[in-house]
Rosetta silent file (secondary structure, phi, psi, omega in degrees, C-alpha in Angstrom):
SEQUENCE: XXXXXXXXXXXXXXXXXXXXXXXXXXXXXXXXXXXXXXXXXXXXXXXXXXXXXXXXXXXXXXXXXXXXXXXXXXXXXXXXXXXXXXXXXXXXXXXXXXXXXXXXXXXXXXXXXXXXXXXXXXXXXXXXXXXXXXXXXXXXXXXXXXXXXXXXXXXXXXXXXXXXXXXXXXXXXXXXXXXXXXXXXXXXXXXXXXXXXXXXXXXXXXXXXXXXXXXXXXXXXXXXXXXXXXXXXXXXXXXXXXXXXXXXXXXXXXXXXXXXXXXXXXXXXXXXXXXXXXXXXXXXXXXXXXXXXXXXXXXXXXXXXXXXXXXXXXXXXXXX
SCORE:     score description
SCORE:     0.000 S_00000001
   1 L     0.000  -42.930  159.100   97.361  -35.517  196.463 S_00000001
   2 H   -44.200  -61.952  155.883   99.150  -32.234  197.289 S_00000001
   3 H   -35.422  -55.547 -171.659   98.701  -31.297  193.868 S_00000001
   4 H   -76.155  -99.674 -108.641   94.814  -31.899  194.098 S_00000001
   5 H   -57.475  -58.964  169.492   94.601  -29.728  197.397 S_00000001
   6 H   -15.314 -110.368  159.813   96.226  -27.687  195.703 S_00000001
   7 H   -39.444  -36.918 -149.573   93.632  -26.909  192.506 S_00000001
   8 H   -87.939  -46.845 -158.102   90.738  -27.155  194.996 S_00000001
   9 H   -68.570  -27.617 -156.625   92.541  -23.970  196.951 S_00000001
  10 L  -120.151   19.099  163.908   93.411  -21.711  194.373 S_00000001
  11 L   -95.812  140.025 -179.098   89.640  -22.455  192.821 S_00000001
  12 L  -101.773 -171.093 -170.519   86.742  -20.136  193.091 S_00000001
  13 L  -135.558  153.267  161.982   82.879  -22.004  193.102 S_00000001
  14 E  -131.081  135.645 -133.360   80.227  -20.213  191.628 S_00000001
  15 E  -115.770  103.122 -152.990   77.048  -19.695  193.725 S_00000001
  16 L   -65.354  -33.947 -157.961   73.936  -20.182  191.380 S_00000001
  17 H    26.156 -131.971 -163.675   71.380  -18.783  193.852 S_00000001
  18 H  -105.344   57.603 -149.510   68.388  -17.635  192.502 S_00000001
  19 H   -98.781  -51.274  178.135   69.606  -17.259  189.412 S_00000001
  20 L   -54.534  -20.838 -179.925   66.941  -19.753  187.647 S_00000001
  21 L  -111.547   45.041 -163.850   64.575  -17.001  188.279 S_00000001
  22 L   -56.020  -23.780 -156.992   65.650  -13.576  186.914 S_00000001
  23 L   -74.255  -33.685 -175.865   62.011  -12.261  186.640 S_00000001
  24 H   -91.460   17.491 -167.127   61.950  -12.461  190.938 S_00000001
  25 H   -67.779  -58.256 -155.454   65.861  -10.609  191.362 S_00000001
  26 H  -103.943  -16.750  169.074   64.622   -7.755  192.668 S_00000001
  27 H   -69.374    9.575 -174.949   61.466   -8.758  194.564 S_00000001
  28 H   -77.938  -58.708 -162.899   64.152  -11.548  196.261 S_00000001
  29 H   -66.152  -31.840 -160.016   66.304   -8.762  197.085 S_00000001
  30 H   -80.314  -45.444 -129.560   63.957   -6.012  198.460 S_00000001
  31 H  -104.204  -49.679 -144.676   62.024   -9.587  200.087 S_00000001
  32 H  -103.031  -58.877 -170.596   65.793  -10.924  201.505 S_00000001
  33 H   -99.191   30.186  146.124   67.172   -7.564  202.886 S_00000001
  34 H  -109.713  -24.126  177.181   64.064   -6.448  204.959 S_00000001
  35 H   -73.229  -34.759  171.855   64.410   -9.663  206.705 S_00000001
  36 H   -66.566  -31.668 -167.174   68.007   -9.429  207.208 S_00000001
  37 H   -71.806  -71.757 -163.747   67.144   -5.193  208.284 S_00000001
  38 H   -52.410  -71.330 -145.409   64.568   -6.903  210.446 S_00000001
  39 H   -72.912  -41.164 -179.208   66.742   -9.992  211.703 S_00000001
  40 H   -72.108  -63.998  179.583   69.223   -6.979  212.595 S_00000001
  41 H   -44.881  -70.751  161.554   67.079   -4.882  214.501 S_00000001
  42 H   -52.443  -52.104 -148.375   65.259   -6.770  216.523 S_00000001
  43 H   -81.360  -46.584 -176.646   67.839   -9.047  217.704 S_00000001
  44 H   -79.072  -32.828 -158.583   70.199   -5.828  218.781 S_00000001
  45 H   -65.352  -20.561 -136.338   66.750   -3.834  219.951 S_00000001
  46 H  -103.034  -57.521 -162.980   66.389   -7.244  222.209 S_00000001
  47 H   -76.006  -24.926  176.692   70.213   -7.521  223.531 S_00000001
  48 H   -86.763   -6.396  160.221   70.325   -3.523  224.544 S_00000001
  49 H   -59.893  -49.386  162.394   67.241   -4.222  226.559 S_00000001
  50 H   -35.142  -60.418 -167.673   68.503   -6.482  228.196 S_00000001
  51 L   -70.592 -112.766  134.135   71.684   -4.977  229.012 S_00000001
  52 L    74.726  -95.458 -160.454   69.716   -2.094  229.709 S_00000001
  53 L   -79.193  150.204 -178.458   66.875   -2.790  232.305 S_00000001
  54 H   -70.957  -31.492 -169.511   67.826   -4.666  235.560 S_00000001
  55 H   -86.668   24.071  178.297   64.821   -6.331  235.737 S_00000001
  56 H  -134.347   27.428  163.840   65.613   -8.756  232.705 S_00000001
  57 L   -93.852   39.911  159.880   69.090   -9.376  234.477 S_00000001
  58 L   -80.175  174.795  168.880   68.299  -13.025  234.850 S_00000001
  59 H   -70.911  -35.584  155.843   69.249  -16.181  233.677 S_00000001
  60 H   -14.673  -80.104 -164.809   66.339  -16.881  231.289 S_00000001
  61 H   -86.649  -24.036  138.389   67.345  -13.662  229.474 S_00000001
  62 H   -85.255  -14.265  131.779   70.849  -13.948  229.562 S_00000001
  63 H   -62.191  -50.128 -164.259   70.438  -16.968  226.971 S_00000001
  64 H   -59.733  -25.184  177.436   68.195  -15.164  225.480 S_00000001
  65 H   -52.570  -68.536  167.762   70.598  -12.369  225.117 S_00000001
  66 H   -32.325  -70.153 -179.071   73.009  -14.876  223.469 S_00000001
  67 H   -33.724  -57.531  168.709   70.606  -16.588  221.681 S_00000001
  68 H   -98.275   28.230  137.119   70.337  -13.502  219.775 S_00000001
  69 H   -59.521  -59.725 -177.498   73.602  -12.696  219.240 S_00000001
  70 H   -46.158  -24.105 -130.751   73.889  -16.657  217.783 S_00000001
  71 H  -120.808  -12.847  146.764   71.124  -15.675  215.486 S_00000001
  72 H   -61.946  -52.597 -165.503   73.172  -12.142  214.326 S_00000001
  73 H   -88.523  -23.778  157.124   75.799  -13.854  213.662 S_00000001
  74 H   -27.327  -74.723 -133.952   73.828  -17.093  212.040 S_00000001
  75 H   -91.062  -20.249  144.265   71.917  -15.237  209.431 S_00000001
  76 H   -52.965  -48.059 -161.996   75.678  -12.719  208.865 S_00000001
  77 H   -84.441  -34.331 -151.116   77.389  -15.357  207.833 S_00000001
  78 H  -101.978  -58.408 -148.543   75.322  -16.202  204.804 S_00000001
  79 H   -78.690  -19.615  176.950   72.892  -12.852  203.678 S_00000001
  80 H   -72.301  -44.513 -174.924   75.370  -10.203  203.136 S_00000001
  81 H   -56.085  -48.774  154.258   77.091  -12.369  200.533 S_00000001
  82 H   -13.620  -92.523  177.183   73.819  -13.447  199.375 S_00000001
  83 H   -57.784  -34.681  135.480   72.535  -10.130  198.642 S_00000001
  84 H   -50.971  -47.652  168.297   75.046   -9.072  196.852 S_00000001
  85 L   -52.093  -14.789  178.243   74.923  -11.716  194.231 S_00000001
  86 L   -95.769   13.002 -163.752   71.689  -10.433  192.901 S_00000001
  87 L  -114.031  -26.846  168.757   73.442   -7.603  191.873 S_00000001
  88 L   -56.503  136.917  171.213   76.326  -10.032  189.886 S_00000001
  89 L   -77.343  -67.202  178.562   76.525  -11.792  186.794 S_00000001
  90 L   -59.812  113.023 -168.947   79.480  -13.768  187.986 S_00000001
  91 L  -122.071   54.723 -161.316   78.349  -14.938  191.294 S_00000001
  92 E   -95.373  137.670 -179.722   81.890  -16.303  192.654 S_00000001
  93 L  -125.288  102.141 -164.574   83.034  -17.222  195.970 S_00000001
  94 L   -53.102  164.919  176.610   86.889  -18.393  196.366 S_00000001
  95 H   -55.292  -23.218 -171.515   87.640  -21.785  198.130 S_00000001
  96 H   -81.665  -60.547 -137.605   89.016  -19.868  201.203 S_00000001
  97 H   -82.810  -48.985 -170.537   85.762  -17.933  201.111 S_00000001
  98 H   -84.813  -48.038  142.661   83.345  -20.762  200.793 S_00000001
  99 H    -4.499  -94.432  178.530   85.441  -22.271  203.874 S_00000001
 100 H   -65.826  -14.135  154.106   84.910  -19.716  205.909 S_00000001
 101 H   -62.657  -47.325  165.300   81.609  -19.155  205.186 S_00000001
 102 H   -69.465  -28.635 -163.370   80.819  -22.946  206.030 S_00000001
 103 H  -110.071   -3.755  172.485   82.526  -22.902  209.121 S_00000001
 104 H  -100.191  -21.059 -179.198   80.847  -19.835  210.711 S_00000001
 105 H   -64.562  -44.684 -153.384   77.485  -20.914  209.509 S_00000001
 106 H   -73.470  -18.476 -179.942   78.074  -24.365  211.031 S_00000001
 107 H   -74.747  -32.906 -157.140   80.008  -22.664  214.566 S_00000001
 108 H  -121.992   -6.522  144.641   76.486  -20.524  215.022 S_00000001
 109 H   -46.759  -75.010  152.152   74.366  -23.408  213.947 S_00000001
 110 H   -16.479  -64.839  160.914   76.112  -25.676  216.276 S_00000001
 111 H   -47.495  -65.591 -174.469   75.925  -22.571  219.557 S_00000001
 112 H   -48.439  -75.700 -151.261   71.740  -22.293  219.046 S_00000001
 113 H   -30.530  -58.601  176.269   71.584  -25.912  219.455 S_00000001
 114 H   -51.074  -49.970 -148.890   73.715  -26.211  223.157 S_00000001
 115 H   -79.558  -25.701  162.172   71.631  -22.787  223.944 S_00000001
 116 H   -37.116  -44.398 -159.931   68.603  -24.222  222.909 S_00000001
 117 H   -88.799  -47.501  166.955   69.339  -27.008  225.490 S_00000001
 118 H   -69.577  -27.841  167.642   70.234  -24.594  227.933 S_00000001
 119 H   -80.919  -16.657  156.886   67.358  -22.746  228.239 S_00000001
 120 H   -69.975  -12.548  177.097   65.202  -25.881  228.435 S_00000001
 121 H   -94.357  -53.043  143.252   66.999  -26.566  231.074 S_00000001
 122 H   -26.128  -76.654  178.862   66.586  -23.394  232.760 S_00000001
 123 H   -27.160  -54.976 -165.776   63.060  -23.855  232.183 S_00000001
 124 H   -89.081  -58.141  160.724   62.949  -27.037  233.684 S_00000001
 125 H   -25.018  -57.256 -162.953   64.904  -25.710  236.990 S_00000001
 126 H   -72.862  -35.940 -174.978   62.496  -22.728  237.402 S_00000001
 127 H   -92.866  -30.047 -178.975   59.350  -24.811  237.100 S_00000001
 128 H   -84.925  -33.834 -146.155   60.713  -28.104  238.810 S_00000001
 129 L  -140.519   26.728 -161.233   63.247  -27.256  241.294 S_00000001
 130 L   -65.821  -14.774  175.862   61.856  -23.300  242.211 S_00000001
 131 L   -92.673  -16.669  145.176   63.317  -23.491  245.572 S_00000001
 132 L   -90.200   22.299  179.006   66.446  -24.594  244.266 S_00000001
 133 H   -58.739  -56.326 -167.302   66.509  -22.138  241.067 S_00000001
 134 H   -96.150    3.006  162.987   69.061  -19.661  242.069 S_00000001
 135 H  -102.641  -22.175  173.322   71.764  -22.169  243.451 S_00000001
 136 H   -67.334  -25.359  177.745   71.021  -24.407  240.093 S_00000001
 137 L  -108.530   47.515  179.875   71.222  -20.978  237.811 S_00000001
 138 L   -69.875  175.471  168.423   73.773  -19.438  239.394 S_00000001
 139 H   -51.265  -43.317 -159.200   75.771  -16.747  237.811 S_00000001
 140 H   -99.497  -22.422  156.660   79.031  -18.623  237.320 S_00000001
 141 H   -60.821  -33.490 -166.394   76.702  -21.564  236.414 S_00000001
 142 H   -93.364  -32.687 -171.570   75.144  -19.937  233.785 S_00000001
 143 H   -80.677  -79.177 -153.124   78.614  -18.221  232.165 S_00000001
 144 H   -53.482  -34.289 -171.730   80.135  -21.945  232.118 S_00000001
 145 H   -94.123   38.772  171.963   76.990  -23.613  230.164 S_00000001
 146 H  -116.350  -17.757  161.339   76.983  -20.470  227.854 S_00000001
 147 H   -59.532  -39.222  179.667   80.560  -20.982  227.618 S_00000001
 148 H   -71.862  -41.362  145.638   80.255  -25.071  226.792 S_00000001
 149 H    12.541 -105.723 -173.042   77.607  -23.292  224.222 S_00000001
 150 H   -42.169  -37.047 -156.016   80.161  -21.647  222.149 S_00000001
 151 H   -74.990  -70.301  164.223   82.852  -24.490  222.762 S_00000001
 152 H    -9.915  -88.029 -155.678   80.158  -27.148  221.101 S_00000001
 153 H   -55.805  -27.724 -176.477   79.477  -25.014  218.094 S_00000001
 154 H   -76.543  -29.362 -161.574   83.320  -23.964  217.391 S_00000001
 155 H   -73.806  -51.752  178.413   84.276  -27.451  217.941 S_00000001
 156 H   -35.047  -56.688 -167.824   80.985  -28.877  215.408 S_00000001
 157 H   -71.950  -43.462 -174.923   82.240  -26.333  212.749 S_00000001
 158 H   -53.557  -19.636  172.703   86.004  -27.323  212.928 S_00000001
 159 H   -77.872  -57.711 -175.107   85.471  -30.880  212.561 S_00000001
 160 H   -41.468  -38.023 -149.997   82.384  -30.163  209.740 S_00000001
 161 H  -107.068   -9.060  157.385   84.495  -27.639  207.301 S_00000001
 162 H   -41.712  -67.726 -147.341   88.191  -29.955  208.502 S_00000001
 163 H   -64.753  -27.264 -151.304   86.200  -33.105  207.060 S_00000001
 164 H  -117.002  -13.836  176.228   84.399  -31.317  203.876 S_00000001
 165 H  -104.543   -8.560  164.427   87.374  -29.193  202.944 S_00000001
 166 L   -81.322    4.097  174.663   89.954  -31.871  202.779 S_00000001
 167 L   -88.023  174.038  164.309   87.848  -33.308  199.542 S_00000001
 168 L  -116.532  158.141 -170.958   88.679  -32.499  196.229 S_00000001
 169 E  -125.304  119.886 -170.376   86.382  -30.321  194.231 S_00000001
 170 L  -140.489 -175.049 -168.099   87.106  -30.630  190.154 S_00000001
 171 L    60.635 -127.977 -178.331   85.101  -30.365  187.121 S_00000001
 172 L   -99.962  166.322 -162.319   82.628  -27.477  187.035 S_00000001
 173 L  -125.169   84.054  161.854   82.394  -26.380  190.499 S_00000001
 174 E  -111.274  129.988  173.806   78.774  -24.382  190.193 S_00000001
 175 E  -137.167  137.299 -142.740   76.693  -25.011  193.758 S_00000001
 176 L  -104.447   54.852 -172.116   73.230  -25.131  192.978 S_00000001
 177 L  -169.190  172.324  178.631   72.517  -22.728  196.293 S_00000001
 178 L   -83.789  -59.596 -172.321   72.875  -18.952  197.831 S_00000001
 179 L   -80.767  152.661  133.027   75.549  -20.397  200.155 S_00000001
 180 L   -20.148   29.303 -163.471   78.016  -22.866  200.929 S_00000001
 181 L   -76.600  141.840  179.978   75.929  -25.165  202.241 S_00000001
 182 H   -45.040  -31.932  168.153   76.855  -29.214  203.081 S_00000001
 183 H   -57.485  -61.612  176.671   74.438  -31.074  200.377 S_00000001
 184 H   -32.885  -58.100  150.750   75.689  -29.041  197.870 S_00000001
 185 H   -23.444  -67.167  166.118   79.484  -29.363  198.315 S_00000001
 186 H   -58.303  -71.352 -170.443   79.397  -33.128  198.435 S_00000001
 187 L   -43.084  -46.760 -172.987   77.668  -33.259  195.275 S_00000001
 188 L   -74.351  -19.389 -167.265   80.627  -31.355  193.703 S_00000001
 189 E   -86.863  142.113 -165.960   83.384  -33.354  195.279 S_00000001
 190 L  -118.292   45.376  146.608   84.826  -35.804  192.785 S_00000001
 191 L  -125.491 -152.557  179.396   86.702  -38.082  195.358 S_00000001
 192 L  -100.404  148.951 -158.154   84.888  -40.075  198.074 S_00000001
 193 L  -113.121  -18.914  179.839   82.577  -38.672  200.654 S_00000001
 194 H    -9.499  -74.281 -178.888   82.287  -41.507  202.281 S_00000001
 195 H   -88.853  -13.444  138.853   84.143  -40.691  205.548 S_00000001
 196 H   -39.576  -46.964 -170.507   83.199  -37.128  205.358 S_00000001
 197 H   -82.687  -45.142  166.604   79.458  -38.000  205.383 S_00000001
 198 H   -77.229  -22.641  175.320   80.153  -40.236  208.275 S_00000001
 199 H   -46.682  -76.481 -143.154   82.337  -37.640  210.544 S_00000001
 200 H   -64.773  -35.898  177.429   79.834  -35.009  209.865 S_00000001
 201 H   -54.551  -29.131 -178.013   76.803  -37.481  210.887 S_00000001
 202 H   -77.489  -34.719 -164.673   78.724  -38.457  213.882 S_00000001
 203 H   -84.166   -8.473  177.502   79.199  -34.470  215.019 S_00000001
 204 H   -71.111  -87.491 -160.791   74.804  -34.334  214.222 S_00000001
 205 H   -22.704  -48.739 -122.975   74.537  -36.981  216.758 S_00000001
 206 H  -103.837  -49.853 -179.668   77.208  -35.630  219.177 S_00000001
 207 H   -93.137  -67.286  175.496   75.699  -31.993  219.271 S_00000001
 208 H   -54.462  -44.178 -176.975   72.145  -32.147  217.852 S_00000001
 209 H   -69.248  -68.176  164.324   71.389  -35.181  219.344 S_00000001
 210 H   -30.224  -57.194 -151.241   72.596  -34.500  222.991 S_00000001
 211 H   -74.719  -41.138  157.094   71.057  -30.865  222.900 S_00000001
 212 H  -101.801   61.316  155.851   67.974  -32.684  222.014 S_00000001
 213 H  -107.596  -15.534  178.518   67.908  -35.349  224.097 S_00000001
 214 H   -73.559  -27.080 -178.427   68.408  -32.569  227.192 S_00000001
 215 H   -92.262  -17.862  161.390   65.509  -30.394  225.738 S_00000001
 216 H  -104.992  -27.434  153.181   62.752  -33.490  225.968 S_00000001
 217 H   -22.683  -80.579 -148.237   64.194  -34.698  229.822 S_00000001
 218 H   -51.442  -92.294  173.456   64.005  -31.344  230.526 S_00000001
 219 H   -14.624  -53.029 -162.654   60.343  -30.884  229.013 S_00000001
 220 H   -57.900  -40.726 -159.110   59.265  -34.726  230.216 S_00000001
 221 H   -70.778  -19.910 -170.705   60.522  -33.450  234.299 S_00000001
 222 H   -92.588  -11.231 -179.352   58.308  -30.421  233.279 S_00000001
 223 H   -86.780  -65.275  159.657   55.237  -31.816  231.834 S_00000001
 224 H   -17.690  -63.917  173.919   55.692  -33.748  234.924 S_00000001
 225 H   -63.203  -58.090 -168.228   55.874  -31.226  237.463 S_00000001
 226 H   -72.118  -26.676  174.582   53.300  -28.977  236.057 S_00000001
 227 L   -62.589  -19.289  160.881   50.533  -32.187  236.162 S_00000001
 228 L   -47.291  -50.539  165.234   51.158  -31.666  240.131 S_00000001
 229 L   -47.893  112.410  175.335   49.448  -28.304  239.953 S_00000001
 230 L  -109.218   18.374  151.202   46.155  -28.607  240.844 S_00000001
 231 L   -89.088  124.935  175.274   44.977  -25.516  239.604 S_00000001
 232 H   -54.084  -31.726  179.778   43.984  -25.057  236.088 S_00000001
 233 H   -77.035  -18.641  137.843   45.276  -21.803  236.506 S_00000001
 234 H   -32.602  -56.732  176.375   48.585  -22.901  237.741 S_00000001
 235 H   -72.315  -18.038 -176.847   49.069  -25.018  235.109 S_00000001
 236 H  -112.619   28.427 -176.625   48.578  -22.839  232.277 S_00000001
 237 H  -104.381  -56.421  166.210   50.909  -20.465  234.078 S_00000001
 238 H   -89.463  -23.855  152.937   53.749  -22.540  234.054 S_00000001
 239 H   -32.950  -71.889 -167.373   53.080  -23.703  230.557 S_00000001
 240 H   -55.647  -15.999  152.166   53.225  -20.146  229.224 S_00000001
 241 H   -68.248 -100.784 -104.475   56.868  -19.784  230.532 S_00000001
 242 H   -64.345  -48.462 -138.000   57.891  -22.626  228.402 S_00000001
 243 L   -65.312  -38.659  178.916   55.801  -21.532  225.634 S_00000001
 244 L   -90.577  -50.910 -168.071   58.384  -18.822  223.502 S_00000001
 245 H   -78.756  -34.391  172.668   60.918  -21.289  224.029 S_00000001
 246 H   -64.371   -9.476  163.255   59.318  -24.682  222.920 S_00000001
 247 H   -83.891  -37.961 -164.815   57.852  -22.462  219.722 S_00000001
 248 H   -74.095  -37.278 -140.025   61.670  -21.569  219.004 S_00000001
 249 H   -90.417  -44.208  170.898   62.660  -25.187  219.525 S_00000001
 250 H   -55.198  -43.480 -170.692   60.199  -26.553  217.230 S_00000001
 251 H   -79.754  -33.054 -174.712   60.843  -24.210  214.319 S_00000001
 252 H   -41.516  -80.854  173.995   64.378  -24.587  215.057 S_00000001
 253 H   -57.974 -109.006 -152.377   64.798  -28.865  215.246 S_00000001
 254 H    -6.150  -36.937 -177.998   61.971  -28.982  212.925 S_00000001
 255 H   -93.751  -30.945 -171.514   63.535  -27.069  209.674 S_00000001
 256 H   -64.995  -79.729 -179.710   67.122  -28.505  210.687 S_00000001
 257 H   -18.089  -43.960 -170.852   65.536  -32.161  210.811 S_00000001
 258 H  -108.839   19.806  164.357   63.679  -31.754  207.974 S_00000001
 259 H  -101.628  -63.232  172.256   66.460  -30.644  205.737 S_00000001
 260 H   -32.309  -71.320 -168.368   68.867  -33.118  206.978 S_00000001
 261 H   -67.794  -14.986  166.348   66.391  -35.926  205.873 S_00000001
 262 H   -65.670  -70.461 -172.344   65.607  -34.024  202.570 S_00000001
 263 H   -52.048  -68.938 -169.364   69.503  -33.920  201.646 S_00000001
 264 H   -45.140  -37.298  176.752   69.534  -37.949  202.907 S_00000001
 265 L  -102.422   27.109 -177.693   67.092  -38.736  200.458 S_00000001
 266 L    56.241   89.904 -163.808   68.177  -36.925  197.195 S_00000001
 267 L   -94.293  146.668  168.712   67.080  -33.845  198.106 S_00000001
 268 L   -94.194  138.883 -163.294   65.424  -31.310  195.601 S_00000001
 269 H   -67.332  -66.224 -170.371   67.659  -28.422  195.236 S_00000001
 270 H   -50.248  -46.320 -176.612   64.919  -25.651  195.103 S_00000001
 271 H   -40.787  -49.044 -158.762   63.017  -27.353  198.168 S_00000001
 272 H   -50.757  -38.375 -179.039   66.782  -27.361  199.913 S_00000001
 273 H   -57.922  -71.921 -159.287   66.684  -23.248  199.164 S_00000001
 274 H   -70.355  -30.396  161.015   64.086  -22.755  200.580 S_00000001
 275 H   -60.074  -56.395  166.116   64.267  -24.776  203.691 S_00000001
 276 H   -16.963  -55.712  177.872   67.823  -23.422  203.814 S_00000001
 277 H   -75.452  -39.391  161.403   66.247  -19.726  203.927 S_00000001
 278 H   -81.898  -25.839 -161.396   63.962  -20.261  206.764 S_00000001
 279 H   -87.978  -17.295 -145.845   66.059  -22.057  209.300 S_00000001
 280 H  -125.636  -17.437 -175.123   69.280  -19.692  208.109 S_00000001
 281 H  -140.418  -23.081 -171.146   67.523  -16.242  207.814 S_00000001
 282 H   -91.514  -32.447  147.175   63.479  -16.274  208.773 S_00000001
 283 L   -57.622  -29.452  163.453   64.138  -18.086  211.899 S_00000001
 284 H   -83.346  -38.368  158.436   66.562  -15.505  213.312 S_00000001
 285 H   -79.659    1.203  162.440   64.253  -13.104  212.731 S_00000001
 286 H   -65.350  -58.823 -164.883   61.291  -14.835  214.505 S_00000001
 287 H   -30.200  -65.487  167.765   63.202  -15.527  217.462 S_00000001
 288 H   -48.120  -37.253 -159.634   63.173  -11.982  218.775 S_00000001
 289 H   -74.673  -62.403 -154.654   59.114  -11.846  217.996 S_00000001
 290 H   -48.916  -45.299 -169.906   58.230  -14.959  219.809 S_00000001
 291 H   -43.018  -48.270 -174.983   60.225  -13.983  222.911 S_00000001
 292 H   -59.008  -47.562 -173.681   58.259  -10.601  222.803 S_00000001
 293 H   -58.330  -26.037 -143.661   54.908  -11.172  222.269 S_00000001
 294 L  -124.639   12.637 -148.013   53.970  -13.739  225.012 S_00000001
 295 L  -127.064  107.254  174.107   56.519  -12.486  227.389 S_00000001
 296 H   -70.621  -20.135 -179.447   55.221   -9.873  230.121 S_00000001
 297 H   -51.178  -66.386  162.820   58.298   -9.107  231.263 S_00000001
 298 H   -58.949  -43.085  153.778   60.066   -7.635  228.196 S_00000001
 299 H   -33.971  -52.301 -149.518   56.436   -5.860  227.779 S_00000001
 300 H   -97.682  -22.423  179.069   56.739   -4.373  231.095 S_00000001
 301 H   -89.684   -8.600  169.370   60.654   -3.300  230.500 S_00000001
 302 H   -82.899  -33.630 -164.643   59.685   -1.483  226.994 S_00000001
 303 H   -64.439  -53.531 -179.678   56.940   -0.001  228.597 S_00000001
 304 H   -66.263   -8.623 -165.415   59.336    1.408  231.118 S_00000001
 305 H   -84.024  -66.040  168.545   62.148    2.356  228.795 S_00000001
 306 H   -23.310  -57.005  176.972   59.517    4.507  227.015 S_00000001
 307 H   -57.754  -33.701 -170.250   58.411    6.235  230.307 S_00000001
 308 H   -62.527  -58.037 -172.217   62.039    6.556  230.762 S_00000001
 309 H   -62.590  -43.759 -164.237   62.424    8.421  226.879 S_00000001
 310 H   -70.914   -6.552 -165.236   59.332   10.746  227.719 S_00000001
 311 H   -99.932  -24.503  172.722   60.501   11.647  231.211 S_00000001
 312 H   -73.478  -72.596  150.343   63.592   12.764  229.337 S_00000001
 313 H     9.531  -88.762 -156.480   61.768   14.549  226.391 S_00000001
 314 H   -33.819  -52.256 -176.331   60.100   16.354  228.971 S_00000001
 315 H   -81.733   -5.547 -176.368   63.370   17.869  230.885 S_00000001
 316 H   -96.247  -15.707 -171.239   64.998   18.673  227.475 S_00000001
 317 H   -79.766  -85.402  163.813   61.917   20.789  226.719 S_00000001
 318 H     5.302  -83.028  172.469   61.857   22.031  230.607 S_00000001
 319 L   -28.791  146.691  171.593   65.329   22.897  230.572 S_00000001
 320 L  -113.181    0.000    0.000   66.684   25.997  228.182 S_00000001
């Protein structure tokens, strides 16, 4: 057995990607690295805002802050290697490599999910509970569930790439994917997956399942609450807070959910890419939009950051 560990460690995998299609290589790449440029931008343009104006020093926006941080680091684990590979014949990743690649995807999978849950939760505080909002959000409240956050997702990946990296992987070890991803993997391992497949099912439930069963409570007490309002205009007031997060939540569960049941049911490999590719690179860059668009707040602190740049301008001109 030591032996087999062995060969699996000192093996590289070779990562097919989108390989079946040389005629699309370079609009893939040009198509793949403005979303990652994009994915990049936003997501830092979002967190120095933050940090930036006081009046987005809440809790709301400190998840959100996180959130995109998770969703830097998310879409980083997978696209630089990615995007390289269209420039490779050989398209090789070592076992150490593929590892660590699996286990950061699945640690910053694993993080959205709790933060997901936390900001529904938020959500549900601010609209339910408004006179108890700032003893329910407190500061040191708010650190600890962004802390239980991270501890979920590192804990998700160490069990996930423990369980899937303790197989053995022999014959030819080509994965049919841009990444390391879990369908893939399993397919390649030529011992039994058995108790791998249940561990890792057990850590969906344990994390995915808890964050959403806390994100439809949370929703049910708020759908609740807001049917109290007996102004239409009330009601479609407190909706429209909700509204950027329950869009993120949707695309979010929705692409995980409907990959997971894709893989359970002898999944097609291209479909798997492409699902793979929104939830892992198209989704982090949404994230930042949704927040933006619908959100006066962030509106009203860009506005001012401008006024801020022109009032500056102005004195450097002024000034000799």
């Amino acid at each position: 057995m030591a032996m087999g560990r062995n060969i699996s460690m000192t093996t590289n995998f070779i990562l097919l990607g989108f390989s079946e299609h040389p005629e699309l290589q370079v609009f893939l790449f040009v198509l793949f690295l403005g979303i990652y440029s994009m994915t990049l931008a936003w997501n830092l343009g979002l967190i120095v805002l933050i940090r930036m104006e006081s009046c987005l020093h809440s809790p709301m926006y400190f998840f959100l802050g996180n959130l995109s941080f998770v969703d830097i680091s998310y879409t980083s684990s997978i696209a630089p290697k990615m995007l390289c590979d269209f420039f490779k014949q050989q398209k090789t990743i070592s076992f150490v490599g593929c590892a660590a690649q699996f286990f950061f995807f699945i640690v910053m999978g694993g993080t959205e999910c709790c933060l997901l849950a936390a900001m529904a939760y938020d959500r549900y505080a601010a609209i339910s509970n408004p006179l108890l909002y700032t003893a329910l959000m407190s500061p040191t409240i708010c650190l600890g569930m962004v802390i239980t956050a991270y501890t979920g997702g590192l804990l998700t990946g160490l069990i996930q790439t423990s369980s899937i990296f303790q197989l053995h992987f022999c014959g030819p070890r080509v994965i049919n994917h841009f990444f390391c991803d879990l369908p893939p993997l399993l397919v390649l391992s030529c011992s039994s997956t058995f108790l791998s497949q249940i561990v890792n099912f057990l850590v969906v439930c344990a994390v995915g399942g808890t964050s959403a069963l806390v994100v439809l409570m949370s929703y049910g007490y708020i759908v609740a609450a807001v049917m109290k309002i007996h102004s239409t205009q009330g009601q479609m007031k407190a909706f429209n807070t909700c509204a950027s997060h329950l869009t993120t939540v949707i695309l979010f569960y929705g692409s995980g959910l409907f990959s997971y049941l894709n893989s359970s049911a002898g999944y097609s490999q291209d479909q798997d890419k492409v699902v793979s590719m929104f939830y892992g690179a198209v989704i982090p860059m949404l994230n930042p939009i949704i927040y933006s668009l619908r959100n006066k707040e962030i509106k009203d602190a860009l506005k001012k950051l401008k006024d801020r740049k022109k009032q500056m301008s102005s004195l450097c001109l002024i000034v000799p």
